[in-house]
C-alpha positions in Angstrom: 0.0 0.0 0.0 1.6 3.4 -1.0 2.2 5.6 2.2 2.5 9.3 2.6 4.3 10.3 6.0 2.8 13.5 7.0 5.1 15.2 9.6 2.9 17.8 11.4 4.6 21.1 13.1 1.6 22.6 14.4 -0.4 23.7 11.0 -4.4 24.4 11.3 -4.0 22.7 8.3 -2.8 19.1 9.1 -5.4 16.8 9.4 -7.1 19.0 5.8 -3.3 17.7 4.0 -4.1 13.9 5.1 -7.4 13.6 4.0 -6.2 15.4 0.0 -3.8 12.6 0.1 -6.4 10.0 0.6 -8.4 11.6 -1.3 -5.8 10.2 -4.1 -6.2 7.0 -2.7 -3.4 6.7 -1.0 -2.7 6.0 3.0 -1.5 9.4 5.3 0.2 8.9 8.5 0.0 11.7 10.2 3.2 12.0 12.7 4.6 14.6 15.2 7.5 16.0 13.6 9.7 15.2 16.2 9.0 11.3 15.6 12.4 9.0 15.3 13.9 8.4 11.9 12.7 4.7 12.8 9.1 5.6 13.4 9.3 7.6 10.2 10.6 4.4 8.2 8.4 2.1 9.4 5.7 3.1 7.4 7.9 2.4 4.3 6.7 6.3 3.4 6.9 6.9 -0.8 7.1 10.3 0.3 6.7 12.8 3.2 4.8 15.9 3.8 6.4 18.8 6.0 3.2 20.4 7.4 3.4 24.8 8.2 3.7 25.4 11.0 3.3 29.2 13.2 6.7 29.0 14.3 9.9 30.9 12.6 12.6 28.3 11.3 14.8 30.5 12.5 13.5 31.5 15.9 15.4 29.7 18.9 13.8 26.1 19.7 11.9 26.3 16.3 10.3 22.9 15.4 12.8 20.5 13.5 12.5 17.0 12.3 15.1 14.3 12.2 17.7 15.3 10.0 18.5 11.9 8.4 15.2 12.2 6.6 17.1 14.2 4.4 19.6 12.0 3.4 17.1 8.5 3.3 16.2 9.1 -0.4 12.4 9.8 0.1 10.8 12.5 -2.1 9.8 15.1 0.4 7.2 18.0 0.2 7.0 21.1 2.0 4.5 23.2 2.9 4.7 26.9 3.7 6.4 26.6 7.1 7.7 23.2 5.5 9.0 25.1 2.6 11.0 27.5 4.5 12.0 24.5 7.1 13.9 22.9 3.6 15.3 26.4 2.8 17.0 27.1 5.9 18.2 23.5 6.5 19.9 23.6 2.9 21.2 27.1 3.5 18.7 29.3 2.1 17.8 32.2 3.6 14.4 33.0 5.3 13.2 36.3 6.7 10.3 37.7 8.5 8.2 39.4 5.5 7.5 43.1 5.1 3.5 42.3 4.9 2.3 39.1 6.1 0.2 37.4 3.2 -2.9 36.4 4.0 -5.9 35.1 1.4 -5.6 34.8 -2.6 -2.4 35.6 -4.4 -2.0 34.8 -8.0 0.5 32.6 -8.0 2.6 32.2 -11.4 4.6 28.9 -12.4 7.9 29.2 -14.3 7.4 25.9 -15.2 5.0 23.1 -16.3 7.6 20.1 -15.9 7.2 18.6 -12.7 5.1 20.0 -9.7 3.0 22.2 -11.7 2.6 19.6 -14.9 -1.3 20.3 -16.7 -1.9 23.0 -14.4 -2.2 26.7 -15.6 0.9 29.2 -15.6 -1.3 31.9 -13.2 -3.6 30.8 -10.5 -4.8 31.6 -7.5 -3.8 30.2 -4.2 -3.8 30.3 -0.5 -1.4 31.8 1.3 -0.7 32.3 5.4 2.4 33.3 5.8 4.7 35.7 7.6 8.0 34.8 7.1 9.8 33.9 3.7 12.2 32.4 1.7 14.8 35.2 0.2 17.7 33.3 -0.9 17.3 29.7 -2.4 19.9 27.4 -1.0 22.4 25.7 -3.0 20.7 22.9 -5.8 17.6 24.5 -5.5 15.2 26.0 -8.6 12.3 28.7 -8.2 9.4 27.0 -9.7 6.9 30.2 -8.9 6.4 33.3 -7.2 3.4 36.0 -6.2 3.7 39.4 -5.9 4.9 39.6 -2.2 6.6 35.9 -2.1 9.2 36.0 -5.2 9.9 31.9 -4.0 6.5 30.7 -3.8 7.5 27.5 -5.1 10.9 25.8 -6.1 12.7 22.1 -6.0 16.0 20.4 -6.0 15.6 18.3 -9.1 18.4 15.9 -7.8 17.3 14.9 -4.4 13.2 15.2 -5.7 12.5 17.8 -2.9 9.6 20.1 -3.6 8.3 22.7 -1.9 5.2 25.3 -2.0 4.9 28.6 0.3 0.6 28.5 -0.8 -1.2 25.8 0.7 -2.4 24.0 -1.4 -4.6 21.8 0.4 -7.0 24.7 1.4 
């Protein structure tokens, strides 16, 4: 049975990210992101989610998973606080926005590859969201922007990372 691992930082949002994955058909496991590596891998995970969160990634004590998820070879997702979680562990660089974004942004894809294959260059999304990504770390690709986020989106290609600042799941 395919298996999505969804590691959950404190998001409103959480539970709403399982049930679009089963909605796919496919079985969500919804975990505390500090679970072991081990508790991670025993649900043989194809790939894990990395929930928002309303914590800073880098505020002091901010929430942070097991690092060896990163190097076990799992496609991982991101989500908004997720997003800028993979920035800053990859040495990107996030910062407290100028104007929080809250509500519809038109999102625009640069492209129609991978994440965003058969789905429009401009859309709308949802965004909730104080902090953001500035600087992409090393290996990394912007895949889209909005007006007040210019990395709403990117991926390292090589690793299959991906990672949204909208949610998606809303």
């Amino acid at each position: 049975m395919q298996t999505i691992v969804v590691l959950d930082f404190g998001s409103q949002y959480t539970q709403l990210i399982a049930r679009r994955v089963r909605e796919n058909n496919v079985f969500s496991r919804i975990l505390p992101y500090n679970a072991s590596f081990e508790q991670i891998l025993e649900s043989n995970p194809e790939g894990i989610i990395l929930s928002g969160s309303p914590a800073s990634v880098y505020a002091k004590g901010a929430p942070m998973p097991d690092k060896r998820i990163f190097e076990a070879g799992i496609p991982i997702l991101g989500i908004c606080y997720g997003m800028q979680l993979l920035s800053h562990t990859f040495g990107g660089k996030v910062l407290k926005s100028n104007k929080r974004e809250y509500g519809l942004s038109v999102l625009k894809t640069h492209e129609q590859k991978t994440l965003f294959k058969g789905i429009p260059k401009s859309f709308n999304c949802w965004m909730s969201h104080g902090d953001k990504v500035t600087v992409l770390p090393k290996g990394f690709k912007i895949l889209a922007n909005t007006a007040n986020a210019p990395y709403a989106a990117m991926v390292h290609p090589q690793k299959q990372f991906y990672a949204i600042q909208f949610h998606a799941e809303v």
